[in-house]
Biopython code that builds the backbone (N, CA, C, O; Angstrom):
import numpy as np
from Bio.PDB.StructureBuilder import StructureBuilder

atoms = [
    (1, "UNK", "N", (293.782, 135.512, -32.863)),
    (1, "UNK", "CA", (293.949, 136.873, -32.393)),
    (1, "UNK", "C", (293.644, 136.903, -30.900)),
    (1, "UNK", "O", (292.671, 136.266, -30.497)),
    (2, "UNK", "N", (294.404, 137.597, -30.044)),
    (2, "UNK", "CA", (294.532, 137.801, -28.571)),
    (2, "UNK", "C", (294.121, 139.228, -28.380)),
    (2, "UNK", "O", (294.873, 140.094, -28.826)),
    (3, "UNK", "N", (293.036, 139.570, -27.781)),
    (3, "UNK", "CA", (292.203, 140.626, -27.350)),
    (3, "UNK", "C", (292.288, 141.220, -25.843)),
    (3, "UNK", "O", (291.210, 140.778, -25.445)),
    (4, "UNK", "N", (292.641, 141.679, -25.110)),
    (4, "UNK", "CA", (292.999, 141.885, -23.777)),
    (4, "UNK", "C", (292.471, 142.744, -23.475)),
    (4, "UNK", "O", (292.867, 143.800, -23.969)),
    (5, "UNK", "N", (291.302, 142.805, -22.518)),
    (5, "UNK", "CA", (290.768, 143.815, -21.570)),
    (5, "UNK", "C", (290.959, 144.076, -20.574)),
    (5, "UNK", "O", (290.509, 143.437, -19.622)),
    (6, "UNK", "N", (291.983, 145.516, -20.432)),
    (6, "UNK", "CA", (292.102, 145.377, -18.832)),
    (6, "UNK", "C", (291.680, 146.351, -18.052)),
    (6, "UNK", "O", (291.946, 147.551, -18.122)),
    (7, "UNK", "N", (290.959, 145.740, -17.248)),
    (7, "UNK", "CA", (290.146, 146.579, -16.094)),
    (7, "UNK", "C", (290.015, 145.366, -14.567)),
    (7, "UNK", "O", (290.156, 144.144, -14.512)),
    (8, "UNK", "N", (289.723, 146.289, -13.608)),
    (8, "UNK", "CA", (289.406, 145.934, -12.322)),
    (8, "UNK", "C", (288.384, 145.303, -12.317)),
    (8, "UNK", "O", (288.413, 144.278, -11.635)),
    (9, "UNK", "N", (287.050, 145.644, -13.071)),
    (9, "UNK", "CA", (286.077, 145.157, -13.061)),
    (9, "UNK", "C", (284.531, 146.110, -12.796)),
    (9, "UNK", "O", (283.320, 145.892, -12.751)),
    (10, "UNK", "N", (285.306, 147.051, -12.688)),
    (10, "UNK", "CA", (284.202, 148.264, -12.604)),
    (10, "UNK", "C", (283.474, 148.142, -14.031)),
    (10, "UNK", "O", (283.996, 147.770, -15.082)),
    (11, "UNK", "N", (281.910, 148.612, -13.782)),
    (11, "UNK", "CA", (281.092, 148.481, -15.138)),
    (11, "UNK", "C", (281.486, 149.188, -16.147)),
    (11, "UNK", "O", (280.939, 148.811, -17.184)),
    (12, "UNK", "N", (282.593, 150.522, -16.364)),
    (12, "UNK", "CA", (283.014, 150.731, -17.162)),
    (12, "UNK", "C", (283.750, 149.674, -17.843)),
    (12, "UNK", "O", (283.443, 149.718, -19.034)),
    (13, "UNK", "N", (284.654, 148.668, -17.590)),
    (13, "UNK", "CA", (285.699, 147.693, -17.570)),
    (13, "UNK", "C", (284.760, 146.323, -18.743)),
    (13, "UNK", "O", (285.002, 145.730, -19.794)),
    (14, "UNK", "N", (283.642, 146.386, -17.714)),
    (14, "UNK", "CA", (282.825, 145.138, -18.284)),
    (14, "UNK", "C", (281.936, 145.383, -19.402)),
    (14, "UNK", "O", (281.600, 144.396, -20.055)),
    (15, "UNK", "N", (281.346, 146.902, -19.852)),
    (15, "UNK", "CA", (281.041, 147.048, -20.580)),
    (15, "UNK", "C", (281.930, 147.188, -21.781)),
    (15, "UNK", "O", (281.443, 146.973, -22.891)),
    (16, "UNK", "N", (283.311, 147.561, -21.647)),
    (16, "UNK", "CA", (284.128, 147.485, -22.923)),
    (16, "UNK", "C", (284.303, 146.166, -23.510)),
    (16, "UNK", "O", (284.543, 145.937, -24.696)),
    (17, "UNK", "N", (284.113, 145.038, -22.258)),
    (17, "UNK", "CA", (284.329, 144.002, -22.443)),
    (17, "UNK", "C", (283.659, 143.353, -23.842)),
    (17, "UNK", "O", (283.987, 142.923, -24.947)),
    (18, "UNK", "N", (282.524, 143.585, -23.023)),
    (18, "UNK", "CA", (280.859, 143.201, -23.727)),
    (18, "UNK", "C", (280.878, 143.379, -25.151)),
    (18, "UNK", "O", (280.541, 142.534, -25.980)),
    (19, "UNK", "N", (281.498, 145.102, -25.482)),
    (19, "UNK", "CA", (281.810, 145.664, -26.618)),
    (19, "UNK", "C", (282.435, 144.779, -27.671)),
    (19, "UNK", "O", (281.971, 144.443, -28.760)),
    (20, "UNK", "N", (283.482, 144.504, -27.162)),
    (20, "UNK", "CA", (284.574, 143.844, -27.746)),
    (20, "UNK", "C", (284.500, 142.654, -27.938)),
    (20, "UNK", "O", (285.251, 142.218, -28.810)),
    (21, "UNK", "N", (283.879, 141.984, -27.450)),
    (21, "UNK", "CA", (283.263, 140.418, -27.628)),
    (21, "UNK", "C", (281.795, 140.540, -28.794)),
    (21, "UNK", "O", (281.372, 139.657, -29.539)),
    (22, "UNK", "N", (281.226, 142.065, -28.588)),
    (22, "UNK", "CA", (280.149, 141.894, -29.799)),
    (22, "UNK", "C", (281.026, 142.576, -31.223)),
    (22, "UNK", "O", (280.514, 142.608, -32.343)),
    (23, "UNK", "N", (282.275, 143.040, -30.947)),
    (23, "UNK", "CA", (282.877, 143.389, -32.277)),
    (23, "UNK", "C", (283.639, 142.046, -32.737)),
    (23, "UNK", "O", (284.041, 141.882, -33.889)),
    (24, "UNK", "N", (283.771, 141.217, -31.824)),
    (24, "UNK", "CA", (284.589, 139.589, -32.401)),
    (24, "UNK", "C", (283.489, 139.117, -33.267)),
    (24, "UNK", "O", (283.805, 138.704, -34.383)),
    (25, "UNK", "N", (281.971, 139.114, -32.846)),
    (25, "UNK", "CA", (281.098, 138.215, -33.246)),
    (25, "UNK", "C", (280.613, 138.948, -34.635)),
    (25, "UNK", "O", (280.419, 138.275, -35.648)),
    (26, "UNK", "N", (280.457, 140.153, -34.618)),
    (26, "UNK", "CA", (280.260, 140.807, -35.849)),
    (26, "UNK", "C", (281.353, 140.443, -36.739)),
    (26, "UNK", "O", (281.018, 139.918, -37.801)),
    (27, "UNK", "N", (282.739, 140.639, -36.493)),
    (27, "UNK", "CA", (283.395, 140.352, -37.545)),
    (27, "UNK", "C", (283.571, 138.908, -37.891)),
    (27, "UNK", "O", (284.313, 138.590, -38.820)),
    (28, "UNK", "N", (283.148, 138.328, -37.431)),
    (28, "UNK", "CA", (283.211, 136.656, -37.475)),
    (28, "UNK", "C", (284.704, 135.702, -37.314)),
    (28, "UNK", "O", (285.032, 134.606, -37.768)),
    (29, "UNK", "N", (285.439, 136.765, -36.389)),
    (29, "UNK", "CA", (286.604, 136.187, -36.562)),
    (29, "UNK", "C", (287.012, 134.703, -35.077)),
    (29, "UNK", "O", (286.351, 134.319, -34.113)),
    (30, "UNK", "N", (288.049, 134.396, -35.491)),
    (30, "UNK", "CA", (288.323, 133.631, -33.797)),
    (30, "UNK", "C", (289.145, 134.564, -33.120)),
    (30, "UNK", "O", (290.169, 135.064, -33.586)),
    (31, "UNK", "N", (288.676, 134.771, -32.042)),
    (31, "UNK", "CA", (289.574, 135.423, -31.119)),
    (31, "UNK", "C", (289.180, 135.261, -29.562)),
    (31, "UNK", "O", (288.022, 135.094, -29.180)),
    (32, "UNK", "N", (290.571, 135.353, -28.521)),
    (32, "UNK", "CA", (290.394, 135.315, -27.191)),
    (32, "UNK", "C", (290.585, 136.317, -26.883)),
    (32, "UNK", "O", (291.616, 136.987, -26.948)),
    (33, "UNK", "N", (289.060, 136.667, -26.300)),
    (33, "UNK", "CA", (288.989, 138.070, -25.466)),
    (33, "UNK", "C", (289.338, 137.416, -24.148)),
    (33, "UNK", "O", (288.923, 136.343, -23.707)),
    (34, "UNK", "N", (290.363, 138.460, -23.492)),
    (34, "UNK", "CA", (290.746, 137.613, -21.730)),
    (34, "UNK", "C", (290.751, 139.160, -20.928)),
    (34, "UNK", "O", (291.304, 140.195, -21.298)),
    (35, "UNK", "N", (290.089, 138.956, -19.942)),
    (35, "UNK", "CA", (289.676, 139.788, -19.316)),
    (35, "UNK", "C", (291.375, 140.144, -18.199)),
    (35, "UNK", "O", (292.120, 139.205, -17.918)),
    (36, "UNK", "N", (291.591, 141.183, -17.868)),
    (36, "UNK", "CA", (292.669, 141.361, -16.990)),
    (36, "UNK", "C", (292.540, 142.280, -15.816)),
    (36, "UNK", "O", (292.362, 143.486, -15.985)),
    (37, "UNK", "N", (292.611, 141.830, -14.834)),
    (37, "UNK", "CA", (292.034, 142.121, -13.570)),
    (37, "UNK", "C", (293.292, 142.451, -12.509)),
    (37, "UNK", "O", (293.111, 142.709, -11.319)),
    (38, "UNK", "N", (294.060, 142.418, -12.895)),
    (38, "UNK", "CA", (295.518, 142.021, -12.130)),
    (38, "UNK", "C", (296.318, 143.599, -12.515)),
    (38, "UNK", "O", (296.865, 143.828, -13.593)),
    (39, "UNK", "N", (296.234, 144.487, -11.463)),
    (39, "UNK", "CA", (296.818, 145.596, -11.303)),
    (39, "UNK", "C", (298.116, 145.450, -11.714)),
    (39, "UNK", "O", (298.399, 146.476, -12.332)),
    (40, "UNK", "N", (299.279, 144.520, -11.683)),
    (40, "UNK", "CA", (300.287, 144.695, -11.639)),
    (40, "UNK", "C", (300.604, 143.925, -13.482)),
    (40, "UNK", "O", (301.712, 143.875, -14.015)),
    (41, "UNK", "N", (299.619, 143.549, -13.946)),
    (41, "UNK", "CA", (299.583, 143.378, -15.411)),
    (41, "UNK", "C", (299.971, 144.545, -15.716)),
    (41, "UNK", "O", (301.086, 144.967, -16.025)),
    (42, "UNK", "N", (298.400, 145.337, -15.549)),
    (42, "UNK", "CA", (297.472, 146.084, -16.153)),
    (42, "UNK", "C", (299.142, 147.426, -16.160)),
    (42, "UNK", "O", (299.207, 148.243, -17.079)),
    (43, "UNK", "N", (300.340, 147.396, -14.971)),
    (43, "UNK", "CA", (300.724, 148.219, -15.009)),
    (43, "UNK", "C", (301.608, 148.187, -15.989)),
    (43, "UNK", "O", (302.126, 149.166, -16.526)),
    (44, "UNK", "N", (301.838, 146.745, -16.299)),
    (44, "UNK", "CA", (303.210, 146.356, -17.391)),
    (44, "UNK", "C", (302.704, 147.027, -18.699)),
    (44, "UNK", "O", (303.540, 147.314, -19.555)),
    (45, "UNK", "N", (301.479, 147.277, -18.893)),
    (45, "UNK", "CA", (301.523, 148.400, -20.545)),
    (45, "UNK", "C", (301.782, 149.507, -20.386)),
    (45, "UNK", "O", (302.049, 150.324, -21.267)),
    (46, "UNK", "N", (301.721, 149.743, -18.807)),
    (46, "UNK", "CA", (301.744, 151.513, -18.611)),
    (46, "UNK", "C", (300.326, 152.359, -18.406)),
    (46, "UNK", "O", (300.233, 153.586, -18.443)),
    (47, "UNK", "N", (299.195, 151.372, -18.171)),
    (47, "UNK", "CA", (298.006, 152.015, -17.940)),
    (47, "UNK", "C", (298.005, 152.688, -16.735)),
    (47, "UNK", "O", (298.858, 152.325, -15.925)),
    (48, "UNK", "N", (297.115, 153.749, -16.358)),
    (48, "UNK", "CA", (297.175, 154.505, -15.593)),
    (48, "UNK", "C", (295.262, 154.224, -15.215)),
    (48, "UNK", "O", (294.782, 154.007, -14.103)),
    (49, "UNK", "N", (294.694, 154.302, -16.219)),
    (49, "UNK", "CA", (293.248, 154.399, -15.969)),
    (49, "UNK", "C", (292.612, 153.319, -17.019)),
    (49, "UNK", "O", (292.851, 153.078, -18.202)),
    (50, "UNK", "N", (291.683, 152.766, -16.052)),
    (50, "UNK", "CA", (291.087, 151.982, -16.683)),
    (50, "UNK", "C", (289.662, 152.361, -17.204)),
    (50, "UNK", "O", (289.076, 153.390, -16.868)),
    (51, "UNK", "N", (289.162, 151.405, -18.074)),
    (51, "UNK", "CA", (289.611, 150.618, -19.404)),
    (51, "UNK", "C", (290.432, 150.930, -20.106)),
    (51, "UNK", "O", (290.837, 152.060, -20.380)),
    (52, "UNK", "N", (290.888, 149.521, -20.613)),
    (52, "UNK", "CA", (291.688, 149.622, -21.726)),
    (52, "UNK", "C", (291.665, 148.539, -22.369)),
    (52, "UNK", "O", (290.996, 147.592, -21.956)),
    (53, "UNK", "N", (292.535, 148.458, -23.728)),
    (53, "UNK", "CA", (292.239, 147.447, -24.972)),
    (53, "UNK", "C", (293.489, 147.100, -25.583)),
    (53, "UNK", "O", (294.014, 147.886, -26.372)),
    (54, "UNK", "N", (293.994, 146.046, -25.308)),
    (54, "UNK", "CA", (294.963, 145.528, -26.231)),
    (54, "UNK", "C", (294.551, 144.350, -27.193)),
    (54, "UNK", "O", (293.721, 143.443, -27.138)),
    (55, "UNK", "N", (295.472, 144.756, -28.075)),
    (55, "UNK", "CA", (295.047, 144.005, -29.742)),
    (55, "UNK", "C", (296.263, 143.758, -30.424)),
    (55, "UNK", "O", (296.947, 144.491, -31.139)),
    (56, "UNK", "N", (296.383, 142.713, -30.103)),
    (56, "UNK", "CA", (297.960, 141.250, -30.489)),
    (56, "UNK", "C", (299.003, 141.844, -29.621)),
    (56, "UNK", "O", (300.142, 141.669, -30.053)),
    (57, "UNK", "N", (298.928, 142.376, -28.723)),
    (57, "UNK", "CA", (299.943, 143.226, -27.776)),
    (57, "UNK", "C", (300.032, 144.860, -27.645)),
    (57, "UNK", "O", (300.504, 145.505, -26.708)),
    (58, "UNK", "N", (299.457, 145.324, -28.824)),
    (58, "UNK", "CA", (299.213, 146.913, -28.796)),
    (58, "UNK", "C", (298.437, 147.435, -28.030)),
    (58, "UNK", "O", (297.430, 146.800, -27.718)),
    (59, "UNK", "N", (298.609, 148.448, -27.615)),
    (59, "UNK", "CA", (297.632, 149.174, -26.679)),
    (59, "UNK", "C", (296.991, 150.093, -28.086)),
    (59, "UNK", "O", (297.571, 150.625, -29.033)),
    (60, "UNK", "N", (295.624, 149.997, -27.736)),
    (60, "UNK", "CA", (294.497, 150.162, -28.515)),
    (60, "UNK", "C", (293.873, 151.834, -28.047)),
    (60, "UNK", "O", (293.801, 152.918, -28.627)),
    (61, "UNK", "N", (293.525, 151.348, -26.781)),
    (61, "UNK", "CA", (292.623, 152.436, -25.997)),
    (61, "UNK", "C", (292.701, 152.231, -24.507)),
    (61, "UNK", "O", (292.796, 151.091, -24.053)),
    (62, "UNK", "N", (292.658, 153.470, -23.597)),
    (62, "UNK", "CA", (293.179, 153.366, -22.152)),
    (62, "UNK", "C", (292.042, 155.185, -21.655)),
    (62, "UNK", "O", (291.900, 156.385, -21.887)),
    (63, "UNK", "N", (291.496, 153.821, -20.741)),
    (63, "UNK", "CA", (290.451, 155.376, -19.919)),
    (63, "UNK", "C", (289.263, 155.568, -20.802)),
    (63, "UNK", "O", (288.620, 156.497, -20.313)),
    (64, "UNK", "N", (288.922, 155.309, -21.423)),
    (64, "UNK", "CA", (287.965, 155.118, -22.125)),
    (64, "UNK", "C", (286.722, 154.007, -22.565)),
    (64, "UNK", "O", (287.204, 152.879, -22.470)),
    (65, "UNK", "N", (285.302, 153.946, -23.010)),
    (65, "UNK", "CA", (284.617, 152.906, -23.461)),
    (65, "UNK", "C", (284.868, 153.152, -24.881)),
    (65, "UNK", "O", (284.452, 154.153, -25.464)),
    (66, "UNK", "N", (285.646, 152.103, -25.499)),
    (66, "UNK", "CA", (285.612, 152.064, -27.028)),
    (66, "UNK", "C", (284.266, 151.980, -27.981)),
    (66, "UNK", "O", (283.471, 151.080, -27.712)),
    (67, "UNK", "N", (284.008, 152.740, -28.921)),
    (67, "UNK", "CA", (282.890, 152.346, -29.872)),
    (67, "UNK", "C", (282.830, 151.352, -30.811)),
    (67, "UNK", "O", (283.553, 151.325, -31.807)),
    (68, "UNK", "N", (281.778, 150.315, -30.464)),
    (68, "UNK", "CA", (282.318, 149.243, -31.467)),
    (68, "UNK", "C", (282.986, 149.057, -32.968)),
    (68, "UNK", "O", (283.547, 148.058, -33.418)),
    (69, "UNK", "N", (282.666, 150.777, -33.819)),
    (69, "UNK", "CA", (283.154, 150.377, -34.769)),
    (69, "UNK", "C", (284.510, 150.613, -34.565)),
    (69, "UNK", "O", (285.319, 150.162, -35.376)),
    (70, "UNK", "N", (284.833, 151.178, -33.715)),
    (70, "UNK", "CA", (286.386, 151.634, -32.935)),
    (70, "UNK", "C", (287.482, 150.157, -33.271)),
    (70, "UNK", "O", (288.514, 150.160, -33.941)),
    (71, "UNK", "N", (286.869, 149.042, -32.590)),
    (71, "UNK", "CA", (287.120, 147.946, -32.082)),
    (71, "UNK", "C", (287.333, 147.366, -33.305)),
    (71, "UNK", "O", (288.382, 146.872, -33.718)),
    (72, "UNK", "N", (286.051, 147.474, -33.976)),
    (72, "UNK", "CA", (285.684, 146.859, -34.756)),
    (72, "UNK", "C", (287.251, 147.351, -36.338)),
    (72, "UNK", "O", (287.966, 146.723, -37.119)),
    (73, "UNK", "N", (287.106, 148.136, -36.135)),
    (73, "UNK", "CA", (288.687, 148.929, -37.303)),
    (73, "UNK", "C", (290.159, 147.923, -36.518)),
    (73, "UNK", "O", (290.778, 147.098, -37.191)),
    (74, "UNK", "N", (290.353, 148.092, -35.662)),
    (74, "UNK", "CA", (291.161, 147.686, -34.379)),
    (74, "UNK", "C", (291.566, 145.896, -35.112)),
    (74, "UNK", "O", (292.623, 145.373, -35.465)),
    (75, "UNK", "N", (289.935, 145.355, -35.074)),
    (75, "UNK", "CA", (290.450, 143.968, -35.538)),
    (75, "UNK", "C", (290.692, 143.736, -37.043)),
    (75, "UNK", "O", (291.485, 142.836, -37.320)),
    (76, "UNK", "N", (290.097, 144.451, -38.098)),
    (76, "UNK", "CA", (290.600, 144.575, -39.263)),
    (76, "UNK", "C", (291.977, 145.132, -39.963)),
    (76, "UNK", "O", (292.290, 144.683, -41.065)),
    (77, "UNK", "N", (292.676, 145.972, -39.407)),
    (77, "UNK", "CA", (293.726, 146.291, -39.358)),
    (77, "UNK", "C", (294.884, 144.914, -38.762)),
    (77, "UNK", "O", (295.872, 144.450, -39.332)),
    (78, "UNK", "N", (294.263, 144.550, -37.408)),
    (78, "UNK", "CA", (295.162, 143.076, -37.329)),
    (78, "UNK", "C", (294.974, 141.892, -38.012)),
    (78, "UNK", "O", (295.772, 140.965, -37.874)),
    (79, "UNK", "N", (293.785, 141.798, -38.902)),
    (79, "UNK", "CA", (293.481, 140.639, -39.810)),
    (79, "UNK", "C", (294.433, 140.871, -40.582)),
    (79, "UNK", "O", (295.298, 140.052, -40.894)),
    (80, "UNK", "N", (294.346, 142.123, -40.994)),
    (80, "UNK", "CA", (294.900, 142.592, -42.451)),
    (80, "UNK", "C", (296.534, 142.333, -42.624)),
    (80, "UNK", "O", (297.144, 142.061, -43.658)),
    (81, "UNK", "N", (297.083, 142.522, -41.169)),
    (81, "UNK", "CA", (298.787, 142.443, -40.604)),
    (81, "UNK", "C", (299.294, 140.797, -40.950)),
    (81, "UNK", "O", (300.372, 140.379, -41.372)),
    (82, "UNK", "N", (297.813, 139.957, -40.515)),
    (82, "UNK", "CA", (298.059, 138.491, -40.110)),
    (82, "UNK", "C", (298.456, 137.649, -41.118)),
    (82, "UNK", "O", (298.674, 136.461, -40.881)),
]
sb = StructureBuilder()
sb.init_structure("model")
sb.init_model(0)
sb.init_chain("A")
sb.init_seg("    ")
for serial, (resi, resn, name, xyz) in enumerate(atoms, 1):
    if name == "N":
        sb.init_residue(resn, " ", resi, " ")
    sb.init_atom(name, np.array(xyz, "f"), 0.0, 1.0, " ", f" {name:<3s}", serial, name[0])
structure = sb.get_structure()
């Protein structure tokens, strides 16, 4: 599973990060969380404000800090697809 955080790097950005790397470890799954820093990515989903969360290519959440159990639904739903 491919996890994509994209933000600039502002502590909003890094704390979703954080989030999302403690919702991988709770669910015990494998996954690459990759951080995305690159404005002209970040524009190819159509984000406008950062944070945001993609999950196997979906946009998840945008402008917001997700709640882990947020995340945490987010990766069970893509287990469940897989």
């Amino acid at each position: 599973m491919k996890i994509e955080v994209l933000g600039t790097g502002c502590a909003r950005c890094n704390t979703t990060e954080e989030i999302v790397k403690q919702a991988v470890r709770d669910a015990g799954i494998e996954a690459e969380v990759v951080k995305v820093k690159d404005i002209r990515e970040i524009a190819k989903y159509g984000v406008m404000v950062t944070p945001a969360v993609v999950v196997e290519g979906k946009l998840k959440s945008v402008g917001k800090i997700p709640e882990l159990e947020e995340v945490l639904e987010w990766i069970k739903e893509r287990s469940d697809h897989a």
